[in-house]
N, C-alpha and C positions, 0 to 999 in steps of 0.2 A: 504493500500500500504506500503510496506517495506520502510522504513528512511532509509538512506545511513548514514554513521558516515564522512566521508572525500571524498572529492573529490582532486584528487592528480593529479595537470595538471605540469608534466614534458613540460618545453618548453627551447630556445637558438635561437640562432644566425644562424643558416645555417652550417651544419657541424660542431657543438660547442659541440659534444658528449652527446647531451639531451637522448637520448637511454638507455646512464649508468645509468639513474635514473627512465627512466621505469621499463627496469633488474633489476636494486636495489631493488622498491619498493615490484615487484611480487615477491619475496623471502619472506616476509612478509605474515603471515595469512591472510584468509580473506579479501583477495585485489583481483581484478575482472579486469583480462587483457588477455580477450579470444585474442583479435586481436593483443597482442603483442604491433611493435611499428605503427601499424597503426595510421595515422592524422586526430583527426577529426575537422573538417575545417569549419564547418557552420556559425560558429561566426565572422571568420575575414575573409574568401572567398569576390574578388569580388562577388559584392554582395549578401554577405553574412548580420549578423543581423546587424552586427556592421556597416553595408554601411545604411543598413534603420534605424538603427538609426541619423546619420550623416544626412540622407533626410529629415527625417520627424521632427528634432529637431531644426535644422539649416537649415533657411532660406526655410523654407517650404514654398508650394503653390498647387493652383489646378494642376497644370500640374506637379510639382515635385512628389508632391505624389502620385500620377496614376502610373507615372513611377515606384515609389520606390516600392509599391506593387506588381506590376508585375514581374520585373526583380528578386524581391527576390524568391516571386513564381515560378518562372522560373529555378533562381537557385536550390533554392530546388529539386524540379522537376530530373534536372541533377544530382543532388546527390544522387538521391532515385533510379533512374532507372538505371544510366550505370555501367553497371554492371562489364567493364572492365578497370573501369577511376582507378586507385590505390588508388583516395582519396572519390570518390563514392563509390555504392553498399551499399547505406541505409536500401534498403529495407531485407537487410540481414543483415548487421554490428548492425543497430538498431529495425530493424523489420518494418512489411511487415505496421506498423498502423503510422510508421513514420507520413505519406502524411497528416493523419487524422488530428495527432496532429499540424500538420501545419497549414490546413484550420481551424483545430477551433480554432486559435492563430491568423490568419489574420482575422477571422469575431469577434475577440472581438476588434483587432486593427481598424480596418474600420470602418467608423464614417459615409459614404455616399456612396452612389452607382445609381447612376440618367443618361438617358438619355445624351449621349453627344460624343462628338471627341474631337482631337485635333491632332497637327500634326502626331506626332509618329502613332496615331491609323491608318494614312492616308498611310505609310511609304507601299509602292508597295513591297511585295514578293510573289513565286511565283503563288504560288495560286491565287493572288489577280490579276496578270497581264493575267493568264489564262482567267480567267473573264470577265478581262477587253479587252481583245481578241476578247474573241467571243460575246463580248456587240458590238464591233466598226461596223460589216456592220449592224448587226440591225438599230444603228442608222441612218445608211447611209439611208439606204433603209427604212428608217420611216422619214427621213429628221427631224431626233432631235424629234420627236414629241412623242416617245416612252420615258416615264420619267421610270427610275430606280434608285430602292435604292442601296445609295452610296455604293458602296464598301469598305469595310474598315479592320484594321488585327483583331480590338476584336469586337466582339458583346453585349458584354455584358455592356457597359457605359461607365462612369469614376467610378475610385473607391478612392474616397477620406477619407483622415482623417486629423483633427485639435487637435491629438492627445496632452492631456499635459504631458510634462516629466516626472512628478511621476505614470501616470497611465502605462506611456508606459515601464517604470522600471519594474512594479510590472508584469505586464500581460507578456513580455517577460523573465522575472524570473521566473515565475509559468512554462512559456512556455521550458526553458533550463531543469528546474528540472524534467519536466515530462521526456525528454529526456533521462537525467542520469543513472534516478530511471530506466528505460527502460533498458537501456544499464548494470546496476550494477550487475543487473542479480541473485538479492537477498543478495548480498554479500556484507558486511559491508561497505566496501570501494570500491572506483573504479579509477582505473588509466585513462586518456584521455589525452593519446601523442598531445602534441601542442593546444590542445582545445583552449589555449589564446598563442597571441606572446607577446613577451616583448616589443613592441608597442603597446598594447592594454590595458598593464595594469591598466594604470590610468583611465581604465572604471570600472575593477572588482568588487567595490565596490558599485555601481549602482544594479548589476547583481545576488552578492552573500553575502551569511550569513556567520558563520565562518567557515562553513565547509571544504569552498577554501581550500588549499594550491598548491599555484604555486613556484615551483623551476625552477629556470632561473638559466642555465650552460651555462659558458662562457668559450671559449678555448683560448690558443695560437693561434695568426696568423699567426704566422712562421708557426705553424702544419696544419694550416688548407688550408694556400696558398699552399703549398707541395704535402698533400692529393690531394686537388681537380687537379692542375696541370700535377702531373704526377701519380696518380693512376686515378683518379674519369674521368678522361680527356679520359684517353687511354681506358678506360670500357664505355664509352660513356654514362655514368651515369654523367656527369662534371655537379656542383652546378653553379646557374647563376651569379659568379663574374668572374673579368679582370684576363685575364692570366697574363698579364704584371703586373712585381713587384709594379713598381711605382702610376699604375695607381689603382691596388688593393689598395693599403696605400692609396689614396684619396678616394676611391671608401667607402673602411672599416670606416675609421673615419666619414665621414657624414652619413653613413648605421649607425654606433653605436650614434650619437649623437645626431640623427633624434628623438631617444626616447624619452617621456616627461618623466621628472621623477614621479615615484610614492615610496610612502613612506609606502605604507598597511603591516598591520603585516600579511596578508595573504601571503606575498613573501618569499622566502629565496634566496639569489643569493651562488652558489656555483661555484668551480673552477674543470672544467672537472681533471687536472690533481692532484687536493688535493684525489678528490675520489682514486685514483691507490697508492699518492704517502705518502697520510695521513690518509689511509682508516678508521682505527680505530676511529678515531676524530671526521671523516666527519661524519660517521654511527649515534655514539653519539648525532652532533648535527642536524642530519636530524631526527633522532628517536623523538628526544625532540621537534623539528616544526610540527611533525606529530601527536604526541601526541601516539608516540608507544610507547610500552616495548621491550625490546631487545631482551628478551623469546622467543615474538612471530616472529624473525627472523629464522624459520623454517629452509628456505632450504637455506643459508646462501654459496655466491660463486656457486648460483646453474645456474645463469645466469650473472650477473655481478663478475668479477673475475680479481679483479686488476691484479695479475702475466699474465693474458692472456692479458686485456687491455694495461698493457704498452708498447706491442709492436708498438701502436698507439700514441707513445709519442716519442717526440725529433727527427724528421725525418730531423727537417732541419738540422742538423747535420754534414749531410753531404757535402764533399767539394766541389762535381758540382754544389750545389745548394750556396755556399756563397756568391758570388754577389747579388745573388734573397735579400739572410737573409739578408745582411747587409742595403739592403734599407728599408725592413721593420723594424728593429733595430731602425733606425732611425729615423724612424716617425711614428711609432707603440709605443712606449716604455709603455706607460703608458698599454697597454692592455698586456703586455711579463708577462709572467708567469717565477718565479724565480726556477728552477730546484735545490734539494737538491743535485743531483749529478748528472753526467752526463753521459748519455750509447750514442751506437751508433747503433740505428737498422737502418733497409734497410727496405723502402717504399714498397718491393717485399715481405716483410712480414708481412704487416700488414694484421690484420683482419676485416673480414665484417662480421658486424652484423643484426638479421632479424630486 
């Protein structure tokens, strides 16, 4: 099987311009980004791996981990089949053997699997109440003396595990890489838009060898309150924070400090607007966390293009919106990005990128 050399997970904040660094990366040789800025989700999705992790590490039990098994199977499932969800269509983004590599990653996970119920298994849908329909005059008309098996939503048992933390590391790291290698598509490197958030990263190290690199772009809040309010709002694409000034600046600050810190040399954190406004610098010290050469920036501006991007810069700027600015000024400061100079574009001209 083909080794991948880097796995390059661009991720941010929600509208924190992570995209410029997907674009950045695929200018580079030998980087593997069929889908562009497609998200792949698996790891932090409700229930996703990162949730059964959380199930079966913490405070586990028979009935916890029955659930966490299935619901994750369940997730998957979703991911692999619909085909029209933006952040599904597995079975074509990673292929038609995804499901395989799933089941044989839950049957090394899975420690038990015996005769049994418990409530959820008992949880009536509709199938189950159809059943239970046309069981009720039977009974009537046998006077209860007609015994039938329970009804219930799985058939197949309980499916437990007492899994211990280092095995469950090891087996769902074998389980991610198989993934990748999949997805890399033979190509030395592979980009995967969001694969980790910046909440999740103080698990990375459990997960991954050095081949990680996660860059985490952080933006302007003035830019991104703007954005989302009055372009992202009126396109009916609007990102899920408060239109209201005030209540965004509370909203933002425990969104951004909810994060646990992680200190991995696998990280880099950059500044969406150093990319447009320091390009040369940023290149430099992105090149050197990646462990590139500058050579092999091939197609260089072939997708990411500071002079196009900064039209997506300093929107607060403007003067209908200064009331909004000046409350997040306020109780933003520490996340305001310091502008070398200052222009004045129009929100009507910004760009959208795939």
């Amino acid at each position: 099987m083909h080794e991948i050399k880097k796995i390059i997970v661009p991720t941010g904040y929600i509208c924190s311009g992570s995209s410029a660094i997907t674009d950045l990366v695929s200018e580079f040789k030998d980087c593997q980004n069929e889908y562009k800025s497609y998200e792949y989700v698996l790891l932090h999705c409700p229930n996703g791996l990162f949730d059964l992790e959380d199930k079966l590490l913490k405070g586990n039990n028979i009935l916890r981990s029955d659930e966490a098994i299935r619901t994750f199977l369940l997730q998957m499932k979703k991911l692999y089949d619909k085909k029209f969800w933006w952040v599904g269509n597995y079975k074509k983004i990673i292929g038609p053997e995804f499901m395989d590599m799933v089941n044989e990653y839950i049957g090394k996970i899975q420690q038990f699997n015996f005769k049994g119920y418990w409530y959820m298994h008992e949880e009536v849908n509709f199938k189950m109440f159809m059943k239970l329909l046309i069981r009720k005059p039977l009974k009537l008309v046998s006077r209860n003396k007609t015994k039938f098996k329970k009804i219930l939503k799985y058939s197949d048992g309980m499916r437990i595990t007492y899994i211990k933390d280092d095995d469950f590391y090891k087996i769902s790291s074998e389980f991610i890489y198989k993934i990748i290698n999949k997805v890399s598509n033979g190509k030395d490197n592979v980009i995967l838009d969001q694969f980790v958030l910046p909440f999740n990263l103080y698990r990375i190290d459990n997960y991954f060898d050095d081949r990680l690199r996660v860059i985490v772009v952080e933006r302007d809040p003035r830019d991104v309150f703007i954005l989302n309010k009055y372009i992202r709002q009126e396109k009916n694409i609007a990102l899920p924070f408060p239109m209201d000034a005030k209540e965004f600046c509370d909203f933002y600050k425990n969104f951004r400090e909810n994060e646990k810190e992680c200190n991995s040399k696998k990280v880099l954190r950059v500044k969406f607007e150093d990319l447009i406004y320091n390009y040369d610098n940023e290149i430099d010290i992105i090149c050197k966390f990646l462990g590139f050469d500058k050579k092999d920036h091939i197609n260089k501006k072939s997708r990411f293009n500071p002079e196009i991007s900064i039209k997506n810069t300093q929107l607060f700027r403007k003067k209908e919106y200064a009331n909004e600015v000046k409350i997040i000024e306020n109780n933003l400061k520490k996340y305001l990005y310091n502008f070398p100079y200052d222009i004045n574009n129009d929100v009507k001209e910004t760009i959208e990128f795939e």
